[in-house]
C-alpha positions as a Markdown table, in Angstrom:
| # | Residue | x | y | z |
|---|---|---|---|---|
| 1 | Unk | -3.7 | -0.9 | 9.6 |
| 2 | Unk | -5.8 | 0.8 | 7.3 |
| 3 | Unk | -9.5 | 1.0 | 7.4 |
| 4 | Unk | -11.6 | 1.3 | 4.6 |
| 5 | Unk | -15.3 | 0.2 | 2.6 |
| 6 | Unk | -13.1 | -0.4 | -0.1 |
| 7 | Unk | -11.8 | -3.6 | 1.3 |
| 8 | Unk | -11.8 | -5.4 | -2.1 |
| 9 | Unk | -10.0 | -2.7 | -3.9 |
| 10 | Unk | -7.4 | -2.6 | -1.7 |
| 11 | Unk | -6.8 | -5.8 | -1.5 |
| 12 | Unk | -6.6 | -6.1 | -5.4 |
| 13 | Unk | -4.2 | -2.9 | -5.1 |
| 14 | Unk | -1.6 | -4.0 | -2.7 |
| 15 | Unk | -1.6 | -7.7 | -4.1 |
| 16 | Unk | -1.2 | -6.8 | -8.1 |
| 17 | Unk | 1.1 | -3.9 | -7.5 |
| 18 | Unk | 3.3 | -4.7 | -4.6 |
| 19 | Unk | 3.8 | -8.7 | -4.5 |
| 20 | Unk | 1.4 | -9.0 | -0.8 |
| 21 | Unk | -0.4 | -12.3 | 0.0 |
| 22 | Unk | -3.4 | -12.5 | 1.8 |
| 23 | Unk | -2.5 | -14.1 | 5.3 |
| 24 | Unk | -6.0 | -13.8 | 6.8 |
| 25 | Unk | -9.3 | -12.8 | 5.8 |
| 26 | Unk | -12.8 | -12.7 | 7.3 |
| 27 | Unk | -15.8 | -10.7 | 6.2 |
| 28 | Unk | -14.7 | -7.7 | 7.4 |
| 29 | Unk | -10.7 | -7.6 | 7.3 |
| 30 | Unk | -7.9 | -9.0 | 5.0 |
| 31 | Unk | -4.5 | -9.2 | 6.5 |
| 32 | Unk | -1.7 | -9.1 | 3.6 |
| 33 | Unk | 2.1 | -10.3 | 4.0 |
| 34 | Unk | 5.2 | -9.6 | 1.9 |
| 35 | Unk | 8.1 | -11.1 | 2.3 |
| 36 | Unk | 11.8 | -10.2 | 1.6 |
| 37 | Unk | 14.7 | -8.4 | 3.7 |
| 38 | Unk | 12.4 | -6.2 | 5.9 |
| 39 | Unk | 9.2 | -7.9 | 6.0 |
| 40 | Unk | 5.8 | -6.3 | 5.6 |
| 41 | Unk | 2.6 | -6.5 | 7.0 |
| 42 | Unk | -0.8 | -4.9 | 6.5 |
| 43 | Unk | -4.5 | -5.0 | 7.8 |
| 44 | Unk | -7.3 | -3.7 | 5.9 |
| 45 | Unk | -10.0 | -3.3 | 8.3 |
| 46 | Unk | -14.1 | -2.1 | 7.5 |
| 47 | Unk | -14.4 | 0.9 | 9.8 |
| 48 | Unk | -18.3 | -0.3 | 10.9 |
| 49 | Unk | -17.4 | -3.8 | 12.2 |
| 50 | Unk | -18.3 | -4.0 | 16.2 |
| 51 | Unk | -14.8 | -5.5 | 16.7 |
| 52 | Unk | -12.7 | -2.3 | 16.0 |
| 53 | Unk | -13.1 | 0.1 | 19.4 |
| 54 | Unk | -15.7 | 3.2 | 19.2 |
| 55 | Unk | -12.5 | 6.0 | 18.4 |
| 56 | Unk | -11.3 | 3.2 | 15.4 |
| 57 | Unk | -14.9 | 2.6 | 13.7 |
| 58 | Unk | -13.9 | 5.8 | 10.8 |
| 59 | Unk | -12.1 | 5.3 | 7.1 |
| 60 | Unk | -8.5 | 6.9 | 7.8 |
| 61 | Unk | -8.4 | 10.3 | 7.4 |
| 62 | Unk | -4.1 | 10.7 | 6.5 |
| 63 | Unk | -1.5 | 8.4 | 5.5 |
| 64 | Unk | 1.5 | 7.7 | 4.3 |
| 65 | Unk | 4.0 | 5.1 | 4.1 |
| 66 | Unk | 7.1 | 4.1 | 2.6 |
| 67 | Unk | 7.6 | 0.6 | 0.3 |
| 68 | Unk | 11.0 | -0.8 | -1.0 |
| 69 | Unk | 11.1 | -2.2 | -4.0 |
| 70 | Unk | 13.8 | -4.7 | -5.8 |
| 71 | Unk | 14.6 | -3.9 | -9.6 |
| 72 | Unk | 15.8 | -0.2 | -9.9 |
| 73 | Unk | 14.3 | 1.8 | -12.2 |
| 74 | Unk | 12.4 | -1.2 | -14.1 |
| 75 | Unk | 10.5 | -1.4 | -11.0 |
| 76 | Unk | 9.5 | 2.0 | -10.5 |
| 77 | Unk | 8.5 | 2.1 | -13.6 |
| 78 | Unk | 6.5 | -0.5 | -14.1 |
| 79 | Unk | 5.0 | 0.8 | -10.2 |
| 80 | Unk | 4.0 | 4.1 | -11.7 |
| 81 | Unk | 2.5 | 2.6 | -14.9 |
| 82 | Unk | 0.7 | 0.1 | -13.0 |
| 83 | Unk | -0.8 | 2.8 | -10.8 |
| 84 | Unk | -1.1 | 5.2 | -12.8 |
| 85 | Unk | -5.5 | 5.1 | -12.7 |
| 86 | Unk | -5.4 | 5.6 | -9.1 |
| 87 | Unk | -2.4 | 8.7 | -8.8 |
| 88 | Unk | 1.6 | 8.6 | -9.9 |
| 89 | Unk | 3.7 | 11.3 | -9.3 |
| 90 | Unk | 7.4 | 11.2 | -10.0 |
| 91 | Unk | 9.4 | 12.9 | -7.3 |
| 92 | Unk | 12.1 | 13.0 | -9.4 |
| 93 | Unk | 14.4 | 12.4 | -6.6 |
| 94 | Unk | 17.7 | 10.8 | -5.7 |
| 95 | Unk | 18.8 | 10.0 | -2.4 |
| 96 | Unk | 20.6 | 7.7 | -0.7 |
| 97 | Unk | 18.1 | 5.2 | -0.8 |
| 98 | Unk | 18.0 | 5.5 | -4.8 |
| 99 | Unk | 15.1 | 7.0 | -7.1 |
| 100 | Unk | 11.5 | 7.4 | -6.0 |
| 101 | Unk | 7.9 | 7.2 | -7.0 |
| 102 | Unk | 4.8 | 8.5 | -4.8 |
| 103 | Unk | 1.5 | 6.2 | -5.8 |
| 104 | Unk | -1.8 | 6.7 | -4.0 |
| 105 | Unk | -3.8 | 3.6 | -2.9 |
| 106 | Unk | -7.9 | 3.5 | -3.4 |
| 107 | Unk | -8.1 | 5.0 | 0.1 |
| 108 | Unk | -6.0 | 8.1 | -0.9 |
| 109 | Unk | -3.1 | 6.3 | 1.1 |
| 110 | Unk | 0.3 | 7.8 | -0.3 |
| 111 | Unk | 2.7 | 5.7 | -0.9 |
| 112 | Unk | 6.2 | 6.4 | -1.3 |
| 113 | Unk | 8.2 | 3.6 | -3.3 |
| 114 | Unk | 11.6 | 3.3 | -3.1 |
| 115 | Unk | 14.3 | 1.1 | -5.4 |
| 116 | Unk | 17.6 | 1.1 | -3.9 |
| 117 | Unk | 20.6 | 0.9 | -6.0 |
């Protein structure tokens, strides 16, 4: 879960960049899916709705998360260009897992994506 005022944005962000589909919405949060191997979820939640409990009603203060991504380096690359306006830095690293590109959301979320080989 993430909660933000910049629902919209985020939405727009995950959707475009990452493949999610909205899977529920009201007025004050959008739920977003993404299929695949390991399937994702994500709520994005307004901090002031009278839902969320009194310690949850804040924006998030720290985050990050990891995303896998199919297409090797194409893919990461067309991640960080895509992102680019909102914060792209190449790590430059190989693991494992393959090469790696840290994005930042509209909510200052980091993002660490991930291309296996």
């Amino acid at each position: 879960m993430i909660r933000t005022f910049r629902i919209e944005e985020s939405r727009a962000f995950y959707t475009d960049l990452f493949g999610f589909k909205v899977t529920d919405e009201t007025e004050w949060y959008v739920g977003l899916g993404r299929p695949g191997p390991v399937p994702c979820e994500l709520l994005l939640v307004d901090p002031t709705h009278p839902a969320l409990p009194e310690p949850l009603r804040r924006p998030m203060s720290v985050v990050r998360f990891t995303l896998e991504v199919e297409g090797g380096q194409r893919e990461l690359e067309r991640v960080a260009a895509c992102a680019a306006p909102t914060g792209v830095r190449r790590s430059g690293t190989e693991g494992p897992e393959g090469d790696d590109v840290l994005v930042t959301d509209p909510n200052g979320v980091k993002i660490r994506v991930i291309a296996p080989e």
